[in-house]
TIMI-2910 file (N, C-alpha, C, CB; in pm, 1 decimal, decimal comma, always signed):
<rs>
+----------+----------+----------+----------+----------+----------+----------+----------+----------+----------+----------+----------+------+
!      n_x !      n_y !      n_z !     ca_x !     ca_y !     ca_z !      c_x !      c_y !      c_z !     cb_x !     cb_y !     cb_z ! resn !
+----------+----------+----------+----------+----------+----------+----------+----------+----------+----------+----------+----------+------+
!   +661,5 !   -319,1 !  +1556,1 !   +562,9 !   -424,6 !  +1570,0 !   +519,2 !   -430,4 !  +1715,6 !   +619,5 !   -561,5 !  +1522,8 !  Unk !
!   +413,9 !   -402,6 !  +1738,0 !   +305,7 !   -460,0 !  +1868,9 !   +220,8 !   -512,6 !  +1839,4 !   +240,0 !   -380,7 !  +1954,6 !  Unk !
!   +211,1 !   -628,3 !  +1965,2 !    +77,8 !   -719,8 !  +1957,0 !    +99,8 !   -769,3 !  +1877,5 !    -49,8 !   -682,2 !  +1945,3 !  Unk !
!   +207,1 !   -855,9 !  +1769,2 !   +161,4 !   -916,4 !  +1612,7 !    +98,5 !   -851,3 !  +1469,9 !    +59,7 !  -1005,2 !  +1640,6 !  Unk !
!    +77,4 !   -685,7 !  +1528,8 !    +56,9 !   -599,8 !  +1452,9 !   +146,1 !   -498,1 !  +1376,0 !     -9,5 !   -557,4 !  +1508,2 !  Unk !
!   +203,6 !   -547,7 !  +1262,4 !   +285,6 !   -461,2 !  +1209,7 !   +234,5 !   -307,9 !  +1168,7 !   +333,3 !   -530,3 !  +1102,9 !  Unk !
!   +293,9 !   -236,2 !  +1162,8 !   +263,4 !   -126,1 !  +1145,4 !   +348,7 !    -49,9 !   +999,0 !   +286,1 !    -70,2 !  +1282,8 !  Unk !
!   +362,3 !    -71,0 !   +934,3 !   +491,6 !     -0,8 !   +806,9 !   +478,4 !   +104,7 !   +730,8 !   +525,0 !    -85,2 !   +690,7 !  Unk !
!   +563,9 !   +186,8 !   +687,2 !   +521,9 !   +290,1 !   +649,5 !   +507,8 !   +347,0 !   +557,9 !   +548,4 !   +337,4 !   +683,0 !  Unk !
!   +378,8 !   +418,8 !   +504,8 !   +355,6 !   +411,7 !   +335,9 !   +378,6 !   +553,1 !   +314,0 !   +189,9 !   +356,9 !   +270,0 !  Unk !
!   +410,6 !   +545,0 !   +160,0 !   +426,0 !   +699,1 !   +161,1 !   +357,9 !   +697,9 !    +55,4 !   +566,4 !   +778,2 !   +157,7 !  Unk !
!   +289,8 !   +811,3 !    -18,3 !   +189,7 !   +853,9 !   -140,7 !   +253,8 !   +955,0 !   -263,1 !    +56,4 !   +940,5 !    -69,0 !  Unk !
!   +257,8 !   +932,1 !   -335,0 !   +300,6 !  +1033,5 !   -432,6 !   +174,5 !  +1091,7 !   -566,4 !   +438,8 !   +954,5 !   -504,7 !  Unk !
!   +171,6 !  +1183,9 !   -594,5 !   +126,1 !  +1184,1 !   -710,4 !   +191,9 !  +1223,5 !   -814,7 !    +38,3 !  +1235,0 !   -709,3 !  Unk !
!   +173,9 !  +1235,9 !   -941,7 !   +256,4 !  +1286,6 !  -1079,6 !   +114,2 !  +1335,2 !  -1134,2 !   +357,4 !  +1148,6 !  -1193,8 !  Unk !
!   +132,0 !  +1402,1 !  -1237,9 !    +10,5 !  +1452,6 !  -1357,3 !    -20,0 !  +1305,1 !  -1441,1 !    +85,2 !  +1599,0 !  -1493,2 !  Unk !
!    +43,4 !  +1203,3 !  -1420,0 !    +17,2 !  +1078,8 !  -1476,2 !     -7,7 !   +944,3 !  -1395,1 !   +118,6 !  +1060,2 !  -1554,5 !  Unk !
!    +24,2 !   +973,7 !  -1263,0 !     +5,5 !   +878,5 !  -1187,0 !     -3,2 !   +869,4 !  -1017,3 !    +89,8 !   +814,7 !  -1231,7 !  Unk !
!    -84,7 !   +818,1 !   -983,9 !    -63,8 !   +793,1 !   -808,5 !    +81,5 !   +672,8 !   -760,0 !   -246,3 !   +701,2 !   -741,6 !  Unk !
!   +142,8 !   +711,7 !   -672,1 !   +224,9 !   +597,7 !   -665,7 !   +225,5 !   +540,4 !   -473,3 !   +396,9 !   +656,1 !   -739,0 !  Unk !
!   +183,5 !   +439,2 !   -440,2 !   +172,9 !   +395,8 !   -294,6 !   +336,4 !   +335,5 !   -267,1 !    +34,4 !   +263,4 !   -271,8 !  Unk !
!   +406,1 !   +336,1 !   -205,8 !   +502,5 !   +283,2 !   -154,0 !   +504,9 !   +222,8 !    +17,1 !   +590,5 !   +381,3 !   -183,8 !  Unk !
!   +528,8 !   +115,3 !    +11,9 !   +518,4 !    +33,8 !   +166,0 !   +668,4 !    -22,5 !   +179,0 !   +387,0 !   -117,6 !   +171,9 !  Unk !
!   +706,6 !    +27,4 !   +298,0 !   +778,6 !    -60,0 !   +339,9 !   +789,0 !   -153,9 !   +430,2 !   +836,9 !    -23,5 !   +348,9 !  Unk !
!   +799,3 !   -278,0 !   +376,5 !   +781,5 !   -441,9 !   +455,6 !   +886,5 !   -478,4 !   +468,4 !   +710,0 !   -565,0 !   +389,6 !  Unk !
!   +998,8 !   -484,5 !   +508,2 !  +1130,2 !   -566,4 !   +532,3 !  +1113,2 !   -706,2 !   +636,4 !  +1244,1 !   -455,1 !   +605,0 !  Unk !
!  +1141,6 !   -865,6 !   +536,4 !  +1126,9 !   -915,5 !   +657,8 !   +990,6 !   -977,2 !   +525,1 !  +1110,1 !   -802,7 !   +832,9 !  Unk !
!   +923,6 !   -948,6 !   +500,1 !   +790,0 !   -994,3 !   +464,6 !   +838,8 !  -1064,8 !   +306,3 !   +660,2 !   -848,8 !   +462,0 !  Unk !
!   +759,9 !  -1186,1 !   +338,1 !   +735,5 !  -1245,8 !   +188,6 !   +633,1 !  -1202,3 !   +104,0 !   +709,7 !  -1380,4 !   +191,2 !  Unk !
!   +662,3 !  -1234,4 !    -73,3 !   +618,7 !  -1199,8 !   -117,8 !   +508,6 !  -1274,7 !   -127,4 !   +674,8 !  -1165,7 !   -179,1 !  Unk !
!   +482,6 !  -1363,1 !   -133,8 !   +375,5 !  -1500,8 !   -147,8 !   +323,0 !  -1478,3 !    -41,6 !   +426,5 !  -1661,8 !   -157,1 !  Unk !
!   +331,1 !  -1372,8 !    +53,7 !   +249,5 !  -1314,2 !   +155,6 !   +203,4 !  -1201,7 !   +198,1 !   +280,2 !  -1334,5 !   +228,2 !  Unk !
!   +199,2 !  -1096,4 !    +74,6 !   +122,4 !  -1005,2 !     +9,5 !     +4,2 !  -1011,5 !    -12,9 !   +156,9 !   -984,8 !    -81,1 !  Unk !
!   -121,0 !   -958,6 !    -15,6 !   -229,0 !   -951,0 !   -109,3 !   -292,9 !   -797,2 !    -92,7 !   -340,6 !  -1075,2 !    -77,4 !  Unk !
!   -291,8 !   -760,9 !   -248,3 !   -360,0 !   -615,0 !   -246,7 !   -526,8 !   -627,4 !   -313,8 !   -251,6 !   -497,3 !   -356,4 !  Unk !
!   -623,5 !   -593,1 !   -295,0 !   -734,1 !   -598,4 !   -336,2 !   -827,4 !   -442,8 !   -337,4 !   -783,9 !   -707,4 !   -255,8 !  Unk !
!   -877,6 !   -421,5 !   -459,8 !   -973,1 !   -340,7 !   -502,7 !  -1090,3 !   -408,7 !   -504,7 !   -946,1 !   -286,2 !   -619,1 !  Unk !
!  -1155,4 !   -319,7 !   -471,7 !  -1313,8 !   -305,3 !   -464,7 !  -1406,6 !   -189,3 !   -418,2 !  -1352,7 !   -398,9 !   -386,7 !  Unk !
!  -1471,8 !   -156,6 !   -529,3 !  -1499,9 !     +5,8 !   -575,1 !  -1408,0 !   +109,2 !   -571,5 !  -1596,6 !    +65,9 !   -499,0 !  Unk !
!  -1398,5 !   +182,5 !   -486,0 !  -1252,5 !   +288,9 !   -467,1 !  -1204,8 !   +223,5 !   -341,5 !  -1280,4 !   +486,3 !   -439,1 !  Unk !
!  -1179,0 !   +154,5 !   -272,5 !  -1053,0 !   +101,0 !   -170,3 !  -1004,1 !    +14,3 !   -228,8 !  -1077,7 !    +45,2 !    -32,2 !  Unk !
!   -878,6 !    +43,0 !   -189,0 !   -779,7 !    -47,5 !   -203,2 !   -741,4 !   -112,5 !    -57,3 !   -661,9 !    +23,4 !   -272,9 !  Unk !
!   -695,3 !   -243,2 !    -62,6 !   -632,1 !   -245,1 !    +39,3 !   -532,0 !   -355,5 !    +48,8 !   -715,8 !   -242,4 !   +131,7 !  Unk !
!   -440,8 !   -320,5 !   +101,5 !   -299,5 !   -376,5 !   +107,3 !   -291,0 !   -485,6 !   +253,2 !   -179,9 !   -229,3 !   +118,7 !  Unk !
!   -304,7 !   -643,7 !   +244,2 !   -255,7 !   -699,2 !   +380,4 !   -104,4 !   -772,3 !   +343,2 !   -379,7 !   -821,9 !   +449,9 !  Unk !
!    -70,1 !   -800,2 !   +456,6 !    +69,4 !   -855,2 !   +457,7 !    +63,3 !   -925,8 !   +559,2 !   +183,9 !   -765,7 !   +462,7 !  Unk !
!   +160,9 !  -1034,8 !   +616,9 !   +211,1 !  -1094,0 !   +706,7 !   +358,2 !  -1140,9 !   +692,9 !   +130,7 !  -1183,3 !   +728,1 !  Unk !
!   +412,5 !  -1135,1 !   +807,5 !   +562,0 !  -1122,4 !   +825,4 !   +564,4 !  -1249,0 !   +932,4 !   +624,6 !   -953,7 !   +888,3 !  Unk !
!   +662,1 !  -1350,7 !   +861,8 !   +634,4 !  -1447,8 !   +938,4 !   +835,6 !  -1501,4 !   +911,1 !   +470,6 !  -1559,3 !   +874,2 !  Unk !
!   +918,3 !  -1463,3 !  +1033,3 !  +1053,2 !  -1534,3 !  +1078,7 !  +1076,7 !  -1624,0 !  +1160,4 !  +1127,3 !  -1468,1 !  +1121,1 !  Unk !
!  +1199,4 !  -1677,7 !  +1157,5 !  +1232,4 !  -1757,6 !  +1237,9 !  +1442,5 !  -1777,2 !  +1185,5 !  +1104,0 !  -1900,9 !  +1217,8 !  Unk !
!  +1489,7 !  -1761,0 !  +1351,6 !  +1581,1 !  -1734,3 !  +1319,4 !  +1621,2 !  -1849,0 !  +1478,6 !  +1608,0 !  -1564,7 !  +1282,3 !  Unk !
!  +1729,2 !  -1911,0 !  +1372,4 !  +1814,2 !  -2058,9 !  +1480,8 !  +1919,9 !  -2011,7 !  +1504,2 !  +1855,4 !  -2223,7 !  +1415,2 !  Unk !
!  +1976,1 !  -2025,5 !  +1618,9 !  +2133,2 !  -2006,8 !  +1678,8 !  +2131,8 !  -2174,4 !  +1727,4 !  +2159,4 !  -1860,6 !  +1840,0 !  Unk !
!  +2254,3 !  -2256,3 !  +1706,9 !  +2266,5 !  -2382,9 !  +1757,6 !  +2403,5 !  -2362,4 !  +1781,4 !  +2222,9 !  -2504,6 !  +1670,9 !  Unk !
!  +2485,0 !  -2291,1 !  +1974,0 !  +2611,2 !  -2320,3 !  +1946,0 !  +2647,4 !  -2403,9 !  +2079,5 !  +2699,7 !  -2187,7 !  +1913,2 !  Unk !
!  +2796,3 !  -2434,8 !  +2090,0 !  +2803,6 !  -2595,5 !  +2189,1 !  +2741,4 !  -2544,2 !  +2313,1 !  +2987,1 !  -2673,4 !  +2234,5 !  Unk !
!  +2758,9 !  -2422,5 !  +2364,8 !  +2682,3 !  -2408,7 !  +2460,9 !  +2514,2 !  -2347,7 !  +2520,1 !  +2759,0 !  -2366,2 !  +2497,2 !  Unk !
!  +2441,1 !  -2343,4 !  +2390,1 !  +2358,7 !  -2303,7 !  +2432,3 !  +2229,8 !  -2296,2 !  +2268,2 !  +2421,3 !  -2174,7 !  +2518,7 !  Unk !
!  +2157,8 !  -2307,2 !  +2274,4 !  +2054,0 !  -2311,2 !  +2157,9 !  +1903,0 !  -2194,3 !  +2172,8 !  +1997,7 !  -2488,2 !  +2158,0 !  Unk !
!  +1926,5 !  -2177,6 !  +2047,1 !  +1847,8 !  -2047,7 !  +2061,0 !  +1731,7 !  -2039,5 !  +1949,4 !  +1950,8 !  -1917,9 !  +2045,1 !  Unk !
!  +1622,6 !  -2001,4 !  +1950,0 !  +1528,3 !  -2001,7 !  +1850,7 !  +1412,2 !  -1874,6 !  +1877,5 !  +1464,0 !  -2152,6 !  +1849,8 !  Unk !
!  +1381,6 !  -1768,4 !  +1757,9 !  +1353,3 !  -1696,1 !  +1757,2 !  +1241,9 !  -1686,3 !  +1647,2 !  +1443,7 !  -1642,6 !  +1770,9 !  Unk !
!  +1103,4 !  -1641,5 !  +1687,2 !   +987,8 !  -1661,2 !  +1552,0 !   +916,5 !  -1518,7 !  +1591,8 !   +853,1 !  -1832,4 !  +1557,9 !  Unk !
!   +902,6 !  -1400,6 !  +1473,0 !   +855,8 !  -1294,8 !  +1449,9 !   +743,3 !  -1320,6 !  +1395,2 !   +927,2 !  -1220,9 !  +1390,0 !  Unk !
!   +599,9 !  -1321,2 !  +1453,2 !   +463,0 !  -1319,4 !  +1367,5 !   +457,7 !  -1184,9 !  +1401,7 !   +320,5 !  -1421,1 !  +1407,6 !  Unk !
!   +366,0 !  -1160,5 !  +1265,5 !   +293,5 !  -1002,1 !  +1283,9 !   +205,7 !   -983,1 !  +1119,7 !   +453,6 !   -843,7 !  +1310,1 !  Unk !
!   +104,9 !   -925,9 !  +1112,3 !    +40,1 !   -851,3 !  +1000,7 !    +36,3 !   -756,9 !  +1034,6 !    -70,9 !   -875,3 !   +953,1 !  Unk !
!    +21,3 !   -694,3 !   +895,8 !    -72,4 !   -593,8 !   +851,1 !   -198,7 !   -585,7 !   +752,0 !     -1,4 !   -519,8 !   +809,7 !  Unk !
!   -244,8 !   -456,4 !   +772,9 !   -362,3 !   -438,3 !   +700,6 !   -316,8 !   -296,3 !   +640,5 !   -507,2 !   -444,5 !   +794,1 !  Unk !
!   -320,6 !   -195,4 !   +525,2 !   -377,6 !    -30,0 !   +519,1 !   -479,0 !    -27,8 !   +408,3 !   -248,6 !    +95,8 !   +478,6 !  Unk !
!   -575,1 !    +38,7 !   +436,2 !   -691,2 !    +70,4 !   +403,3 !   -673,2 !   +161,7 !   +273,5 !   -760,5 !   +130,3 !   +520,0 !  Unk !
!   -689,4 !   +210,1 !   +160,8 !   -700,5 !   +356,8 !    +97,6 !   -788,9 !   +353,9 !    +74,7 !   -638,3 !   +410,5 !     -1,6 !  Unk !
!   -888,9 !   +456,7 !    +43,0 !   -977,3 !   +530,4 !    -39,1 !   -904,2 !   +618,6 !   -177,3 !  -1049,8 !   +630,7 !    +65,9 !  Unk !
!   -964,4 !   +542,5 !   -298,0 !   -876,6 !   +554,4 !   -434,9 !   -943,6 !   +670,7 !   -503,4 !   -878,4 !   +409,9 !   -539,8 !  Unk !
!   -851,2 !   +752,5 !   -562,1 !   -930,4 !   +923,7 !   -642,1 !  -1007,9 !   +865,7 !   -688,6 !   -860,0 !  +1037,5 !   -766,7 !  Unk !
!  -1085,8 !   +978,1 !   -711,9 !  -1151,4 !   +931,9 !   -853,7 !  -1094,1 !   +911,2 !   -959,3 !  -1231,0 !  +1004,6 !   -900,4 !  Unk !
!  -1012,5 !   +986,0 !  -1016,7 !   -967,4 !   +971,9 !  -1156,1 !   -872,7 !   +836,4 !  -1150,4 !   -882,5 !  +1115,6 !  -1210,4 !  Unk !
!   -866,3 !   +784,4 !  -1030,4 !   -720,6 !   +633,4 !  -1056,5 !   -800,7 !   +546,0 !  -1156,8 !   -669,6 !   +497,4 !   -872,4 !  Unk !
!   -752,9 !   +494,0 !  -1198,4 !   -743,4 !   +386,0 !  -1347,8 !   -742,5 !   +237,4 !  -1281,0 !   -566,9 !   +409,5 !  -1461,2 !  Unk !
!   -841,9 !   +221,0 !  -1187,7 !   -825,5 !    +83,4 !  -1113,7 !   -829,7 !    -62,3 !  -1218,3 !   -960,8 !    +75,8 !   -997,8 !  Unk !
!   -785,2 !     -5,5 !  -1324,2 !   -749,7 !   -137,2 !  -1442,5 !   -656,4 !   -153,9 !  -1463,6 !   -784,6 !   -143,0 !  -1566,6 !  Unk !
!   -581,8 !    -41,6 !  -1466,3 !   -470,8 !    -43,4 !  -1450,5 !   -363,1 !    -14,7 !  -1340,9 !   -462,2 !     +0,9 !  -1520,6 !  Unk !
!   -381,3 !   -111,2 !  -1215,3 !   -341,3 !    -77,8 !  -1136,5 !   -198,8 !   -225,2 !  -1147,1 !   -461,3 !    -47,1 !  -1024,1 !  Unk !
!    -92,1 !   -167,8 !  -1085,1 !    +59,8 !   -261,0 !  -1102,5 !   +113,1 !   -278,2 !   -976,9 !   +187,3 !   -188,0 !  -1193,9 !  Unk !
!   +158,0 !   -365,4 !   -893,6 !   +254,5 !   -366,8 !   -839,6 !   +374,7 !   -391,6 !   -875,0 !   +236,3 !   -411,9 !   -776,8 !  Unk !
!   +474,8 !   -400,7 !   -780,7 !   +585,7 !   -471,7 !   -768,5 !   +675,2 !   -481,4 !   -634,3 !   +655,0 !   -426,4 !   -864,9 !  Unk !
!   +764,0 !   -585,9 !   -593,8 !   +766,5 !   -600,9 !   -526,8 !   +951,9 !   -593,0 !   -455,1 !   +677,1 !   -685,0 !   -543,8 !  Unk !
!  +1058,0 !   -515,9 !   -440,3 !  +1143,6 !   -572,1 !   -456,8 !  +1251,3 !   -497,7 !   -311,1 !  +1174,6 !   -561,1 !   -617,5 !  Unk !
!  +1305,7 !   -614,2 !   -282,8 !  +1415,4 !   -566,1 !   -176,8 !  +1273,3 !   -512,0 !    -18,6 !  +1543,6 !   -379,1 !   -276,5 !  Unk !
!  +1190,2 !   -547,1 !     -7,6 !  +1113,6 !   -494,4 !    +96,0 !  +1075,8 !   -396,8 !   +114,6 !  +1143,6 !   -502,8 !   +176,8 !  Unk !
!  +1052,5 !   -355,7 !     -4,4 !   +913,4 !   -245,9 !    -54,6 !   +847,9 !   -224,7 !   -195,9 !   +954,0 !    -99,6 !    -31,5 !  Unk !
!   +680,8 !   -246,4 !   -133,8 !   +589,1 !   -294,7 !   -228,9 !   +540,7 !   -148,2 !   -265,8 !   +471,5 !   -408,5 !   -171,1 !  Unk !
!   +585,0 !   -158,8 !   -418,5 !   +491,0 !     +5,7 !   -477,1 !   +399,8 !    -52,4 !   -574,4 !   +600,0 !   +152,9 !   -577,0 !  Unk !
!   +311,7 !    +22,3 !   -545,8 !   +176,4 !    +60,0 !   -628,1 !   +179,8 !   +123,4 !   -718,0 !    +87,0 !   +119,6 !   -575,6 !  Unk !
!   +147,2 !   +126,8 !   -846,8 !   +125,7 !   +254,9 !   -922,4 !    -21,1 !   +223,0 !   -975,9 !   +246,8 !   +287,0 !  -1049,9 !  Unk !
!    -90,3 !   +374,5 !  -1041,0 !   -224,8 !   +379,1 !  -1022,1 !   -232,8 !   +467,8 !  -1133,2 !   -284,1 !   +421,6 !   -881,9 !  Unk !
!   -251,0 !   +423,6 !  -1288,4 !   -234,8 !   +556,1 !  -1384,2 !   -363,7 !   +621,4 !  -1365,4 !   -206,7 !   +525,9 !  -1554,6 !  Unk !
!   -355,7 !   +770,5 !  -1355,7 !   -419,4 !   +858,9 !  -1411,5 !   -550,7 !   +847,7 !  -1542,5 !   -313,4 !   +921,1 !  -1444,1 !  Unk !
!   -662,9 !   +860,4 !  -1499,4 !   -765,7 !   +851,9 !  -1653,9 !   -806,0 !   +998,3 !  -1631,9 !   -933,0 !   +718,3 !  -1663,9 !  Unk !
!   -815,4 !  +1046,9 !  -1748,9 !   -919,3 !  +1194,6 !  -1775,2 !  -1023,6 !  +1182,1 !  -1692,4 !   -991,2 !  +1219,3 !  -1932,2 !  Unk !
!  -1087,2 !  +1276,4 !  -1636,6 !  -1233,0 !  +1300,4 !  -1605,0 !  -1307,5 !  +1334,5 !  -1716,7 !  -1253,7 !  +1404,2 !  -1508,1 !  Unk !
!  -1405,2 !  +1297,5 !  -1747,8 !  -1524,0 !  +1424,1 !  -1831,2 !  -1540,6 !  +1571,2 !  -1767,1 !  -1701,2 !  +1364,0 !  -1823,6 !  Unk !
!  -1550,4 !  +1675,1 !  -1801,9 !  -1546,7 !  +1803,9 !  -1791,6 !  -1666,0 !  +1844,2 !  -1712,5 !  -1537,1 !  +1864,0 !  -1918,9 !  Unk !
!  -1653,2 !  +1911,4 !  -1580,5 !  -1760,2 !  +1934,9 !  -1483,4 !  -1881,4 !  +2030,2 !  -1558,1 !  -1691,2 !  +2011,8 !  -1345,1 !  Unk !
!  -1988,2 !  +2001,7 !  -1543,5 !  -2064,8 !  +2084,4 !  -1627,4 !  -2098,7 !  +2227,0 !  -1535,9 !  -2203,7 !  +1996,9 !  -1677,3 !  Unk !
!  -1971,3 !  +2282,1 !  -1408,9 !  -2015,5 !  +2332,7 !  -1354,1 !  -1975,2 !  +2486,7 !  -1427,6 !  -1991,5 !  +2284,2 !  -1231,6 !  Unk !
!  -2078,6 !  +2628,8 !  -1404,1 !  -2051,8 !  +2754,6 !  -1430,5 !  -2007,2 !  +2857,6 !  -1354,4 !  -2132,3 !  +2789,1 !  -1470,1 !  Unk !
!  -1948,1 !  +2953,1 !  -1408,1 !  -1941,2 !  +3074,8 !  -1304,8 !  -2094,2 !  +3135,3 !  -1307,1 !  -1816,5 !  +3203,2 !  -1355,8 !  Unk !
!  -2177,5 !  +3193,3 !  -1232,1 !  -2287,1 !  +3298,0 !  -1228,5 !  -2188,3 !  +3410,9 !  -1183,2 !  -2428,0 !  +3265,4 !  -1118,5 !  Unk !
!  -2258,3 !  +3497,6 !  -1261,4 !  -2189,2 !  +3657,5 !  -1225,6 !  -2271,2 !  +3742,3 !  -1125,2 !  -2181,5 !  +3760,0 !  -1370,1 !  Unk !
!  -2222,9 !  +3774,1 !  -1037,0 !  -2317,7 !  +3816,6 !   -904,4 !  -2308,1 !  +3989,5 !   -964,1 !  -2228,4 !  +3773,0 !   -698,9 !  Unk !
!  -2419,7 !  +4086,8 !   -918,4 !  -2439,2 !  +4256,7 !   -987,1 !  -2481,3 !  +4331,9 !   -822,8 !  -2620,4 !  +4277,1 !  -1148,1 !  Unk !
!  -2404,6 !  +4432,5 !   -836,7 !  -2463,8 !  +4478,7 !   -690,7 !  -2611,3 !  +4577,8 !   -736,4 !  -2321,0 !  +4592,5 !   -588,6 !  Unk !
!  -2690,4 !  +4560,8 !   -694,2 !  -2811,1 !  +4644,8 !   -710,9 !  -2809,1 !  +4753,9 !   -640,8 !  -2925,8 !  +4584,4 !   -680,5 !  Unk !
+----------+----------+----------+----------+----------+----------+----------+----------+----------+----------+----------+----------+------+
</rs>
């Protein structure tokens, strides 16, 4: 974390059935999540907001961690943004993103001839 800017680190997977985003937030509430689609981005913010008390006979102590984040994606084409899931557990938020068919490119081979 700099500046109040968290930084965390995502990792991407794909399967033949699915995209999967993984973040790790440790520290972050869940009620302080929000992921949002709109057209192909996705995007994931967070804020991480602590506070940690020491009260002992000699001395008192108080400690408060602000910081967000933001990450941006640009979503395949083929992701299934209807079916898109989170979940949230132990301080890391995964994504999954099923897989839809494409329609079939109407593109051809041309056969090139040497003259």
């Amino acid at each position: 974390m700099t500046d109040g800017v968290l930084k965390p680190i995502l990792d991407l997977g794909a399967s033949e059935s699915e995209y999967t985003v993984t973040v790790e937030i440790p520290g972050v509430d869940e009620k302080n999540l929000k992921i949002e689609v709109e057209k192909n981005i996705m995007i994931i913010r967070g804020e991480k907001k602590q506070e940690k008390e020491e009260k002992k006979k000699s001395y008192y102590r108080l400690e408060r961690f602000y910081g967000s984040f933001q990450r941006t994606l640009s979503l395949p084409e083929d992701a299934d943004q209807d079916g898109i899931k989170a979940t949230f557990k132990q301080g890391v938020l995964t994504v999954t993103l099923p897989r839809k068919a494409l329609p079939k490119s109407d593109v051809r081979q041309i056969a090139i001839k040497t003259v």
